[in-house]
LUMLOMI-972491 format. One record per residue (C-alpha): residue in three letters; chain; x, y, z. Coordinates in steps of 0.2 Angstrom, whole numbers. Example, Ala and Ser with C-alpha at 12.3 -4.5 7.8 and 13.67 -1.06 7.14 Angstrom:
resn, chain, x, y, z
Ala, A, 62, -22, 39
Ser, A, 68, -5, 36
END
This chain:
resn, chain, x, y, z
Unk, A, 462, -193, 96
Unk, A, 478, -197, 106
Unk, A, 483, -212, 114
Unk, A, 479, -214, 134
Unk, A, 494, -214, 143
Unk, A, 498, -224, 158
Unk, A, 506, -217, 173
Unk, A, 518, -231, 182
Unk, A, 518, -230, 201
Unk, A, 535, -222, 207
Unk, A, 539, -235, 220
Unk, A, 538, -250, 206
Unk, A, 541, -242, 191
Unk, A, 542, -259, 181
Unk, A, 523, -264, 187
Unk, A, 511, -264, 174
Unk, A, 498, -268, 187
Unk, A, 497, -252, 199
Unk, A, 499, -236, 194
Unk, A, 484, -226, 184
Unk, A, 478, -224, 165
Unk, A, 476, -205, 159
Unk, A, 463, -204, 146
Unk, A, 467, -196, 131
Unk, A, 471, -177, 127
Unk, A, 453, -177, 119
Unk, A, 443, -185, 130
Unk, A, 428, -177, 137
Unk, A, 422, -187, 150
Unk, A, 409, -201, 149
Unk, A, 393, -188, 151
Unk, A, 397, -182, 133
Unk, A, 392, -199, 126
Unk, A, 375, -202, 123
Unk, A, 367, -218, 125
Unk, A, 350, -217, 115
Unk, A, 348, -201, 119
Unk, A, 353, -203, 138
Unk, A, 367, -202, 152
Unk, A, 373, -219, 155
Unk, A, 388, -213, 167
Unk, A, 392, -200, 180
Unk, A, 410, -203, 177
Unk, A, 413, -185, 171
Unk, A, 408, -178, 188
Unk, A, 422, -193, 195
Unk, A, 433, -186, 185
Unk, A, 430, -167, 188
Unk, A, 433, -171, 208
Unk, A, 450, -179, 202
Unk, A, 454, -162, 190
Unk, A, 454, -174, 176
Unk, A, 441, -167, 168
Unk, A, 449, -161, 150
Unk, A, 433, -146, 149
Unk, A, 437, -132, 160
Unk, A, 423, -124, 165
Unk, A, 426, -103, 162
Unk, A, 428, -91, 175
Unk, A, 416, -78, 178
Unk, A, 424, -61, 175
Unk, A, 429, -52, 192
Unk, A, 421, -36, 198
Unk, A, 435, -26, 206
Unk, A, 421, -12, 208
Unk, A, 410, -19, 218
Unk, A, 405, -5, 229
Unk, A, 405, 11, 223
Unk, A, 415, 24, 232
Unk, A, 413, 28, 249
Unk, A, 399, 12, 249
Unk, A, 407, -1, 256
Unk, A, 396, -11, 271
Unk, A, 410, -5, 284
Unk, A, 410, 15, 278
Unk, A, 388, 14, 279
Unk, A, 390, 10, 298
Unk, A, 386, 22, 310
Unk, A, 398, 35, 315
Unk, A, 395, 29, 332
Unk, A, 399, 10, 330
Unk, A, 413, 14, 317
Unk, A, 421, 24, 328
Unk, A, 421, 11, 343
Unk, A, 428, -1, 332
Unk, A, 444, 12, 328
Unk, A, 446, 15, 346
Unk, A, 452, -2, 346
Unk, A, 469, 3, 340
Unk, A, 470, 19, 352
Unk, A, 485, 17, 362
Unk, A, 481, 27, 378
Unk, A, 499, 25, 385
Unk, A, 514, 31, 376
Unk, A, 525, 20, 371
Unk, A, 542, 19, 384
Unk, A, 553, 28, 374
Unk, A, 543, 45, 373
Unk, A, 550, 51, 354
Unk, A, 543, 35, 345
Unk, A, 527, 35, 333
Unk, A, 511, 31, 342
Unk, A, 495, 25, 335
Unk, A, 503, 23, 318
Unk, A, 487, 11, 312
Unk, A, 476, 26, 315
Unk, A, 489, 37, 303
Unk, A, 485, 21, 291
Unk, A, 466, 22, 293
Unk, A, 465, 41, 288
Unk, A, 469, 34, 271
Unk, A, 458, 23, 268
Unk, A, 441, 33, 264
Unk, A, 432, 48, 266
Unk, A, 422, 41, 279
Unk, A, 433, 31, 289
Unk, A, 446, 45, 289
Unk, A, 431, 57, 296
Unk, A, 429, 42, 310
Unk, A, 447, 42, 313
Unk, A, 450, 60, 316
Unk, A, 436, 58, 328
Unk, A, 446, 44, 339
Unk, A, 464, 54, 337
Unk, A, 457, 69, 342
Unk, A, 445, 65, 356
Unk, A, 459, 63, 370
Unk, A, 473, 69, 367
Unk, A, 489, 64, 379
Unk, A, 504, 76, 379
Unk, A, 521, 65, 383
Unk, A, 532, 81, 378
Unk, A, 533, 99, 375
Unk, A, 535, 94, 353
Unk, A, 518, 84, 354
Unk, A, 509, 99, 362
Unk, A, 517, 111, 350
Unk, A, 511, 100, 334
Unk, A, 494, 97, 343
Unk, A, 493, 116, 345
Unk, A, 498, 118, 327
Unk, A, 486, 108, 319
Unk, A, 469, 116, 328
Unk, A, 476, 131, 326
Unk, A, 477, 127, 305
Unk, A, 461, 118, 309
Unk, A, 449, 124, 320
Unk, A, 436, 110, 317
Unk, A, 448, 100, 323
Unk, A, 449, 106, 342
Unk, A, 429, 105, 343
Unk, A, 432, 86, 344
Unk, A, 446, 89, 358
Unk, A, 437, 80, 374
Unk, A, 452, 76, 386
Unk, A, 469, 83, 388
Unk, A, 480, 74, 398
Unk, A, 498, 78, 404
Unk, A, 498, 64, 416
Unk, A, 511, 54, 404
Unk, A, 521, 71, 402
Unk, A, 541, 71, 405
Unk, A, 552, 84, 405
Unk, A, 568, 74, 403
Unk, A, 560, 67, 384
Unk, A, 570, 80, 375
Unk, A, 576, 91, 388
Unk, A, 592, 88, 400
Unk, A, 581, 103, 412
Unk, A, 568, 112, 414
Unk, A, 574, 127, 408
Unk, A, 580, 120, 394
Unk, A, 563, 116, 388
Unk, A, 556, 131, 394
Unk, A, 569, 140, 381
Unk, A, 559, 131, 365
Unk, A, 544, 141, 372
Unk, A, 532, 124, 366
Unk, A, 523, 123, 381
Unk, A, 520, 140, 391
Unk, A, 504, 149, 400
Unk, A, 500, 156, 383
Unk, A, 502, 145, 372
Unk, A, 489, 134, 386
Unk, A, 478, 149, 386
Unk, A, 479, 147, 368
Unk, A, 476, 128, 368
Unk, A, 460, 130, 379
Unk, A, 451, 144, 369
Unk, A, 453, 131, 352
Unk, A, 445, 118, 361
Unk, A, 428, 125, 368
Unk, A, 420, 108, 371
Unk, A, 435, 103, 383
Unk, A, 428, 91, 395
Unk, A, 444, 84, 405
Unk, A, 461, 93, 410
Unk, A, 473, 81, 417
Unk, A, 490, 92, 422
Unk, A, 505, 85, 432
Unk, A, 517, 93, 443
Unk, A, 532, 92, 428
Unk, A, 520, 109, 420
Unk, A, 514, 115, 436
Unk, A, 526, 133, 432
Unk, A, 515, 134, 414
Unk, A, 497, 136, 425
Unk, A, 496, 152, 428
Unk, A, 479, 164, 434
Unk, A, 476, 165, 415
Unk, A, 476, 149, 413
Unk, A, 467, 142, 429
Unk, A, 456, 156, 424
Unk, A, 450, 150, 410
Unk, A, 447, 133, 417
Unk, A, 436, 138, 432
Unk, A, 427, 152, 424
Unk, A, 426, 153, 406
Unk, A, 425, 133, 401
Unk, A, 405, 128, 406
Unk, A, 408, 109, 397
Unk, A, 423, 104, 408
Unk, A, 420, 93, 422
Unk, A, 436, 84, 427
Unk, A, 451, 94, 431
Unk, A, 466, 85, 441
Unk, A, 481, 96, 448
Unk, A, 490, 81, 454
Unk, A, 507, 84, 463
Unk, A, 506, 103, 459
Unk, A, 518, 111, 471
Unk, A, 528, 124, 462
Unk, A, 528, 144, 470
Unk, A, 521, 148, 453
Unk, A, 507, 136, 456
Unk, A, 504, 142, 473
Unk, A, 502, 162, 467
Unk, A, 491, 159, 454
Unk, A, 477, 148, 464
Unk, A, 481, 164, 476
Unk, A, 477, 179, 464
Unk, A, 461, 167, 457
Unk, A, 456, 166, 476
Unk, A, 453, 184, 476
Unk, A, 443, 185, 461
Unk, A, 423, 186, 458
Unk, A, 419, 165, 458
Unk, A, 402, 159, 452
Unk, A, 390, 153, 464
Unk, A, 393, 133, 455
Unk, A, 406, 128, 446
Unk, A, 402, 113, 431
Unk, A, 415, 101, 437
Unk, A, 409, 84, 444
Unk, A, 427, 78, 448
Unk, A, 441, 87, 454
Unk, A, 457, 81, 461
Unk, A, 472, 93, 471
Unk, A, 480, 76, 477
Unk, A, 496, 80, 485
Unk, A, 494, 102, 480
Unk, A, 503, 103, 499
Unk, A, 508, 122, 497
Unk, A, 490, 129, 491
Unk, A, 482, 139, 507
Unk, A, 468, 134, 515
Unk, A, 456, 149, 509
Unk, A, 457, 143, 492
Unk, A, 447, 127, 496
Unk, A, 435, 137, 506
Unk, A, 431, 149, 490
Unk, A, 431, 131, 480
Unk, A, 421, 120, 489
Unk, A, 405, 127, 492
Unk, A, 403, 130, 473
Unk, A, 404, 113, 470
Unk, A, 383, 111, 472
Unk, A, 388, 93, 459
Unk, A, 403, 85, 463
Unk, A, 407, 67, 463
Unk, A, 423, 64, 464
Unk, A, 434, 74, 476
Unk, A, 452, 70, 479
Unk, A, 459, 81, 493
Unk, A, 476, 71, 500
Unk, A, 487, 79, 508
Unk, A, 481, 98, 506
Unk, A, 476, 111, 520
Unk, A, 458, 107, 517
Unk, A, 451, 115, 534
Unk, A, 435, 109, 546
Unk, A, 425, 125, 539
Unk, A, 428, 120, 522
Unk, A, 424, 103, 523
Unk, A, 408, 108, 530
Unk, A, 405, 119, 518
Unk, A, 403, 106, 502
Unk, A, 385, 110, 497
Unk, A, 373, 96, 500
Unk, A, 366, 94, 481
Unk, A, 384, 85, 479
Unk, A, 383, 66, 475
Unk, A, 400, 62, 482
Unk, A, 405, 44, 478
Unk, A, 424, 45, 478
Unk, A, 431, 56, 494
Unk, A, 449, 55, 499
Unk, A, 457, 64, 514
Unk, A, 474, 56, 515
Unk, A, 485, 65, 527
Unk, A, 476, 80, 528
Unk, A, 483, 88, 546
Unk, A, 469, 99, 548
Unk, A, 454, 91, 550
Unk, A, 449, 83, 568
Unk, A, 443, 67, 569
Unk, A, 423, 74, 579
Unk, A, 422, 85, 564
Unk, A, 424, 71, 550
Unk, A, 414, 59, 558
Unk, A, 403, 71, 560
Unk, A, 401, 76, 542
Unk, A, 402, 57, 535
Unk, A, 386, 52, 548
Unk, A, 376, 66, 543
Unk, A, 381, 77, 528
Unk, A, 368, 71, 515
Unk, A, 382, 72, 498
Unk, A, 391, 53, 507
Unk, A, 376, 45, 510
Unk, A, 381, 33, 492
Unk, A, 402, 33, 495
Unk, A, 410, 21, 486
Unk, A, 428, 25, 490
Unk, A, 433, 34, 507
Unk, A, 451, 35, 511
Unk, A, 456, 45, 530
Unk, A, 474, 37, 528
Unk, A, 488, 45, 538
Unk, A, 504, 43, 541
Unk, A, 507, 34, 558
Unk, A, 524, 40, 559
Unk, A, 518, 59, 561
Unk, A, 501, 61, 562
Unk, A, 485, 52, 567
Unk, A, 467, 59, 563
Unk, A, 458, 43, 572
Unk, A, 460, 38, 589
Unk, A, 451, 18, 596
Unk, A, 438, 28, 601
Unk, A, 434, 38, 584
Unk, A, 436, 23, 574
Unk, A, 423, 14, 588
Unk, A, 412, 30, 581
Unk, A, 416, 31, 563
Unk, A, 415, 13, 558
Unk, A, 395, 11, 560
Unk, A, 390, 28, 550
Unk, A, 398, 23, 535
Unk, A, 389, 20, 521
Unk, A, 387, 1, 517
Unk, A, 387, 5, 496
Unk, A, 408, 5, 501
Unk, A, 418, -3, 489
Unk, A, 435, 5, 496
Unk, A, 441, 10, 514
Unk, A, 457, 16, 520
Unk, A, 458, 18, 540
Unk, A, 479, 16, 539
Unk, A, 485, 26, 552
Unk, A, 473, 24, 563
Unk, A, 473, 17, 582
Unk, A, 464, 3, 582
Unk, A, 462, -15, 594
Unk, A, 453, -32, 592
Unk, A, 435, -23, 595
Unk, A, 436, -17, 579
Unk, A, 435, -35, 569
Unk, A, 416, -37, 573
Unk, A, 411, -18, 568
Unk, A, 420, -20, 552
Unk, A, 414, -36, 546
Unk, A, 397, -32, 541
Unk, A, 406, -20, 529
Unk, A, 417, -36, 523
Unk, A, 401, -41, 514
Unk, A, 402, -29, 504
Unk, A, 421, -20, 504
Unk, A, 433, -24, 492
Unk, A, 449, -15, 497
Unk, A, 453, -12, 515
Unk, A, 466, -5, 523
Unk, A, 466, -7, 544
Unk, A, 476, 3, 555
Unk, A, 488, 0, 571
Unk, A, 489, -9, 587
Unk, A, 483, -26, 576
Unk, A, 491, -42, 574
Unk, A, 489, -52, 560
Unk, A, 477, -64, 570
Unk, A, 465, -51, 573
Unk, A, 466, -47, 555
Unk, A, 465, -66, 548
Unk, A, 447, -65, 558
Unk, A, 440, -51, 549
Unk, A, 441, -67, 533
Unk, A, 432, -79, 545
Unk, A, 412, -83, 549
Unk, A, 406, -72, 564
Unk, A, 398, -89, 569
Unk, A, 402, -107, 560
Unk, A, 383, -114, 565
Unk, A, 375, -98, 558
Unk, A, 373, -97, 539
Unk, A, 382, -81, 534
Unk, A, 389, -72, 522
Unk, A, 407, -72, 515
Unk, A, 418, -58, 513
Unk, A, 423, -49, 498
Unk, A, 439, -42, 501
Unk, A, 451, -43, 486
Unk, A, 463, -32, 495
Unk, A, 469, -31, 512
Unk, A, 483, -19, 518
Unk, A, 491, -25, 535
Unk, A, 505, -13, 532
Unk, A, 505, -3, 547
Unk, A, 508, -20, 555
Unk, A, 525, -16, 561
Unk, A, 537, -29, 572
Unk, A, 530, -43, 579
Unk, A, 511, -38, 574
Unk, A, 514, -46, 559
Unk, A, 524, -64, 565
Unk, A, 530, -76, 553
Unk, A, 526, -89, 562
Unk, A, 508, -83, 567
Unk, A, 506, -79, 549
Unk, A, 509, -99, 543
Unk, A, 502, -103, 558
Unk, A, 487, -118, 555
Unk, A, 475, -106, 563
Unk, A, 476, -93, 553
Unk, A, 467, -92, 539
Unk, A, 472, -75, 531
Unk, A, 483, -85, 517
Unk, A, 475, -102, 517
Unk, A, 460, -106, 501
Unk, A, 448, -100, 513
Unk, A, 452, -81, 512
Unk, A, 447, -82, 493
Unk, A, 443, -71, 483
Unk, A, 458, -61, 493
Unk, A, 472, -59, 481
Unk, A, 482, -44, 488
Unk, A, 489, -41, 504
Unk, A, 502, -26, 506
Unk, A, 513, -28, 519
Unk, A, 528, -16, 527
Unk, A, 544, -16, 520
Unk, A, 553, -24, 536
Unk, A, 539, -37, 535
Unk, A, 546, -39, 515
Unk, A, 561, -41, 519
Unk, A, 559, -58, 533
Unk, A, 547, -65, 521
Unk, A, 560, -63, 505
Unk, A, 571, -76, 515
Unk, A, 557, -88, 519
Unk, A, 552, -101, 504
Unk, A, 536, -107, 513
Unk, A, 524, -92, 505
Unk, A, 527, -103, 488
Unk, A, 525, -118, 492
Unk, A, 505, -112, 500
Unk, A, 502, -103, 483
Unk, A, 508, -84, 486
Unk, A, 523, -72, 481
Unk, A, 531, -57, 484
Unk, A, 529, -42, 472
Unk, A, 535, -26, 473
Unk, A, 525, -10, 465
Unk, A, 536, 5, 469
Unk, A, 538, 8, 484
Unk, A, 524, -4, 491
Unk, A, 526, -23, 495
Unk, A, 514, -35, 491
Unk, A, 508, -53, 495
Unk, A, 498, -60, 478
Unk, A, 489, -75, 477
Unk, A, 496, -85, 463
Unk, A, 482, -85, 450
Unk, A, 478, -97, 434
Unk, A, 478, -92, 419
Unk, A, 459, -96, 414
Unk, A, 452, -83, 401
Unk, A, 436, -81, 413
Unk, A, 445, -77, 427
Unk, A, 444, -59, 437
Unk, A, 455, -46, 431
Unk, A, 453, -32, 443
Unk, A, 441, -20, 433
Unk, A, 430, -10, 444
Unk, A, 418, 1, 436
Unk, A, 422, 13, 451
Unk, A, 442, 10, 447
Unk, A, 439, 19, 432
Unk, A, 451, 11, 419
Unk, A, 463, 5, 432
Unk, A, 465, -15, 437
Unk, A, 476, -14, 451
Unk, A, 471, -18, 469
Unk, A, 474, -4, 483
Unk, A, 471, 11, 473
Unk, A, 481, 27, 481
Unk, A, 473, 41, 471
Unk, A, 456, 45, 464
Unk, A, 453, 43, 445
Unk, A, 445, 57, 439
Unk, A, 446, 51, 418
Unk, A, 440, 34, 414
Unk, A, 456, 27, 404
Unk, A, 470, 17, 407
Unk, A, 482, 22, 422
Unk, A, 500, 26, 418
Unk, A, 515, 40, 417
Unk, A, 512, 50, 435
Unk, A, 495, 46, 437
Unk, A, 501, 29, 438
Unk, A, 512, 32, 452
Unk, A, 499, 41, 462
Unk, A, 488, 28, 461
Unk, A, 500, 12, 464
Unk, A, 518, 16, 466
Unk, A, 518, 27, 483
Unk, A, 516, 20, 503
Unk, A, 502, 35, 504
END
């Protein structure tokens, strides 16, 4: 046996008194000695706590193989609910600079086990984005290899696409031959069970009849097709010769978007429409869409999302007449008849006096910019305030009219409030929208009691008299710019249960004053983005 060994305390070294005794090297703790056959003390388990304790209990042996391979708790999950939780790390938007790895964990995840590499090829392949011709050729390349690989291919989307990535021109990337009509034609016969085709004016030359061919007649799973910004000759001759072919009497798409398609004729959207017997979602800015085509949308169709944005052919009796009694709008959501004040107007006072009580009140989202309108127009709209969340009123206003569209119809009577998160008094122009009526104590358009109003768009002229102005600070706003479109927001906190902006009928998006109809639930960027958000109209 050693000797115990005492320990001075390091302030007093010299002390006998403080400091601590350390038992000897042999000592096992009091529970070794037996006291006629019994346990006097419970030291050993004080001593243990204190790791001075000179019996060191072993350590069980460790079993590196726990599970055996491919049997681990997170590979036996469903396919289902293990691919949800890989979605996680899906990246839907490119990263700025368009060269630069994307999704690099999923890369990781392949990997890993033959079960989460099957879930992850699910996730990289289901939607597929296309920021340059290189992508595309590689994505080609591999379904081409790999054949099972295409049949998991949901979504193609262009919308991010930029010819600039690795190209100084157009011709130049036209030169590598990555992205032409037939390698497309090529891309669509790998991936049968295509369901989305998101394309963008920057590949508008590369859709021709073959193509577009194959995608109206010869792909029965697709139902969301968008030709946003599609203006290119090339373009237009290929929608031309497709006119002229045999169509089916219905077509499989539910949404379809030719937003800002200005140079396609007017008898392509009479040979289109009428096939589509179960359409959704129809985004038709700024096209040649005609009275006799609109009419002839067929009445099966469940149109919830409708956008006629400066379409110069329509008349204002024939559009009111189709949205009070064509049965496809009895359930709208979004309805945008937007023009530009400056060279068009679809709705005179009078038409809006007749359109405002047909609409449907399941409205989330209504556009009238461009629009003549006067004071009458603040009591037929606010019953729709009960329910609207974007609006977007036309001219002849001032800011006091539209402050009362915020307000009670009658302070005694219990009603109630409005819902409006966005309001666009942008075709207020001049004195319509005064500063000082605006910070005026009667109007209550930017006071707490417009909440839950956050966005208010205002005109660039009005921007640019509030920029110099510091009272819209001190009451709780500011001054953003989103492209071309200037914005009052509400100053919000920064409470985790506070409303971020996502609308099931937004479809991804969380921005207010939505420009262009989604037609693929995912998150909004690239051209898409600017469609959407960026642009006046």
């Amino acid at each position: 046996m050693g000797e115990v060994q005492f320990m001075p305390p390091v302030t007093l070294p010299c002390s006998r008194l403080h400091g601590g005794w350390y038992p000897a090297s042999g000592f096992k703790g009091w529970k070794q000695i037996n006291v006629k056959g019994k346990t006097a003390s419970r030291s050993f388990s004080d001593l243990h706590a204190l790791h001075l304790a000179w019996s060191t209990p072993s350590t069980p042996p460790r079993d590196n193989n726990k599970f055996s391979n491919g049997r681990a708790p997170m590979e036996r999950l469903p396919l289902e609910m293990l691919g949800s939780i890989i979605e996680l790390l899906v990246l839907d938007i490119p990263p700025p600079c368009g060269t630069a790895r994307r999704n690099v964990d999923l890369m990781s995840l392949l990997l890993t086990s033959r079960s989460v590499c099957a879930a992850t090829l699910n996730t990289l392949y289901k939607h597929i984005t296309i920021p340059h011709s290189r992508i595309f050729r590689k994505f080609l390349s591999n379904i081409a290899t790999h054949p099972a690989l295409g049949a998991i291919v949901r979504r193609i989307d262009f919308s991010h696409f930029n010819t600039l990535t690795l190209f100084e021109s157009v011709s130049e990337r036209k030169g590598t031959r990555n992205l032409t009509a037939e390698t497309l034609v090529q891309c669509l016969e790998l991936t049968a069970h295509l369901q989305e085709f998101l394309a963008v004016e920057h590949i508008d030359d590369d859709l021709g009849v073959e193509v577009l061919q194959k995608l109206f007649f010869d792909m029965p799973w697709l139902q969301a097709l968008d030709f946003a910004g599609c203006t290119s000759p090339a373009f237009k001759n290929s929608f031309t010769s497709l006119a002229d072919m045999a169509w089916p009497q219905t077509l499989s798409f539910t949404r379809l978007s030719f937003h800002k398609c200005l140079t396609l004729p007017s008898a392509l959207f009479e040979q289109v429409l009428p096939c589509l017997a179960n359409v959704t979602h129809l985004d038709l800015a700024q096209t040649k869409i005609t009275d006799r085509a609109l009419q002839s949308i067929p009445k099966t169709a469940k149109i919830t999302h409708l956008n006629f944005a400066k379409c110069t052919l329509l008349t204002a009796p024939n559009v009111i007449d189709f949205l009070a009694t064509h049965p496809a709008v009895e359930n709208l959501v979004y309805l945008s008849v937007a023009t530009d004040a400056r060279s068009h107007q679809l709705l005179d006072v009078g038409d809006v006096s007749q359109l405002i009580p047909v609409l449907p009140k399941t409205l989330k989202s209504l556009s009238l910019k461009g629009s003549r309108m006067d004071d009458a127009h603040i009591d037929l709209l606010r019953p729709l305030t009960k329910s609207l969340e974007e609006l977007a009123i036309g001219r002849n206003m001032d800011v006091n009219s539209a402050a009362k569209l915020l307000e009670l119809a009658d302070d005694k009577k219990q009603d109630e409030p409005h819902t409006l998160r966005y309001l666009d008094l942008s075709d207020l122009w001049g004195n319509e929208l005064d500063i000082v009526d605006l910070f005026s104590s009667r109007n209550s358009l930017l006071r707490p009691t417009s909440m839950p109003l956050e966005v208010v768009e205002i005109s660039e002229q009005s921007f640019k008299s509030l920029s110099r102005n510091r009272t819209l600070e001190r009451i709780g706003w500011s001054l953003q710019e989103i492209g071309s479109r200037c914005l009052m927001v509400r100053l919000q906190d920064h409470r985790k249960d506070r409303d971020r902006g996502y609308r099931w009928w937004k479809m991804g998006a969380d921005n207010w004053g939505m420009r262009k109809i989604p037609v693929s639930r995912a998150e909004v960027g690239g051209m898409y983005g600017s469609f959407m958000f960026g642009r006046k109209l």
